[in-house]
FIMAR-817546 format. One record per residue (C-alpha): residue number from 0; x, y, z. Coordinates in steps of 0.1 Angstrom, whole numbers. Layout:
REM residues N
   n     u     v     w
 NUM     X     Y     Z
...
END
This chain:
REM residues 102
   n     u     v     w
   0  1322  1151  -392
   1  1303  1184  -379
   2  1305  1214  -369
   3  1288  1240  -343
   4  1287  1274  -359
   5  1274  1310  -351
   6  1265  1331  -371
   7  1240  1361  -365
   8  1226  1353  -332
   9  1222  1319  -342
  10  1238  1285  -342
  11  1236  1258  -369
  12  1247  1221  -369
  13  1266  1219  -400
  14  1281  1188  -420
  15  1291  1189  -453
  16  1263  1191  -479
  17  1239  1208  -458
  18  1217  1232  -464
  19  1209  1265  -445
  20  1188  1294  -445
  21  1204  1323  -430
  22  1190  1358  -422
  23  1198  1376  -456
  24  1231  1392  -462
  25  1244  1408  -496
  26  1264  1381  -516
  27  1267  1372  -555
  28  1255  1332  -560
  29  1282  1306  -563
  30  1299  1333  -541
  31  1323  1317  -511
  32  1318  1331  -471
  33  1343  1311  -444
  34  1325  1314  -412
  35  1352  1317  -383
  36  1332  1316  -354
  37  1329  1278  -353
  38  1321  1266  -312
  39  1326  1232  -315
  40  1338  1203  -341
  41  1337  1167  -339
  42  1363  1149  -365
  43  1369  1112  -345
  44  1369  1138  -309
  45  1350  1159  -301
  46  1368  1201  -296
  47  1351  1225  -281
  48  1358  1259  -282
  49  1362  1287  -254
  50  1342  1310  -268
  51  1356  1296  -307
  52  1381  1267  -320
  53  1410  1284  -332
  54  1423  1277  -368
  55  1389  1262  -374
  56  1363  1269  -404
  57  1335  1264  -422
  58  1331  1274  -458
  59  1300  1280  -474
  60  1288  1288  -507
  61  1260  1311  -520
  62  1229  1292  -537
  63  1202  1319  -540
  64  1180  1343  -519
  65  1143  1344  -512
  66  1115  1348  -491
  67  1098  1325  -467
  68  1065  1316  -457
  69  1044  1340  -441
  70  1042  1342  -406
  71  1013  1356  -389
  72  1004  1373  -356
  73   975  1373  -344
  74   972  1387  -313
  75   929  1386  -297
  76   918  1403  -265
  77   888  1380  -247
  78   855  1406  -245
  79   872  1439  -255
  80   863  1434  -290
  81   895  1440  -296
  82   921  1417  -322
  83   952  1426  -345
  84   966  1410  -372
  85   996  1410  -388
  86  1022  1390  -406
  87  1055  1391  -425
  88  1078  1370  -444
  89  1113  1366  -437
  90  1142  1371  -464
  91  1168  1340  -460
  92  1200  1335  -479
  93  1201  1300  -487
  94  1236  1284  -484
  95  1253  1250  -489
  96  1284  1235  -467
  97  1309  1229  -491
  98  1338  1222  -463
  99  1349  1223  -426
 100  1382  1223  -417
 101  1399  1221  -383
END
């Protein structure tokens, strides 16, 4: 069984167990979100939504936040002696699926 959800401008392929790293959002750990805006599920047939399923949801629970890796940009400019370079790293809110229902 899995899910299709959205969330931010995103969409995740969920089943239960999974872990995710969303954009970061303010929430306690062990806290408990239910995601709504689920596009499609597949339990034995496969329901898609137009835009969303109704009645369906995902539930997921808080682990922890962080930060990521760092990402760098570098951007160079052939013979104009010119080159920039910068980086960042994202914040996530990690998050396990703890159950889908339809």
């Amino acid at each position: 069984m899995y899910a299709i959800i959205k969330y931010g401008s995103k969409q995740y392929k969920v089943s239960v167990g999974d872990e995710l790293k969303l954009d970061r959002f303010e929430a306690q750990s062990k806290a408990s979100i239910e995601v709504s805006q689920v596009l499609a599920i597949n339990d034995k047939e496969l329901k898609v939504g137009a835009p969303f399923v109704v009645g369906a949801k995902v539930v997921l629970e808080v682990i922890n936040h962080g930060k990521d890796k760092k990402v760098v940009i570098y951007k160079k400019r052939r013979r104009k002696d010119s080159k920039l370079k910068r980086g960042f790293r994202r914040q996530f809110t990690r998050v396990v699926v703890k159950d889908i229902k339809a």
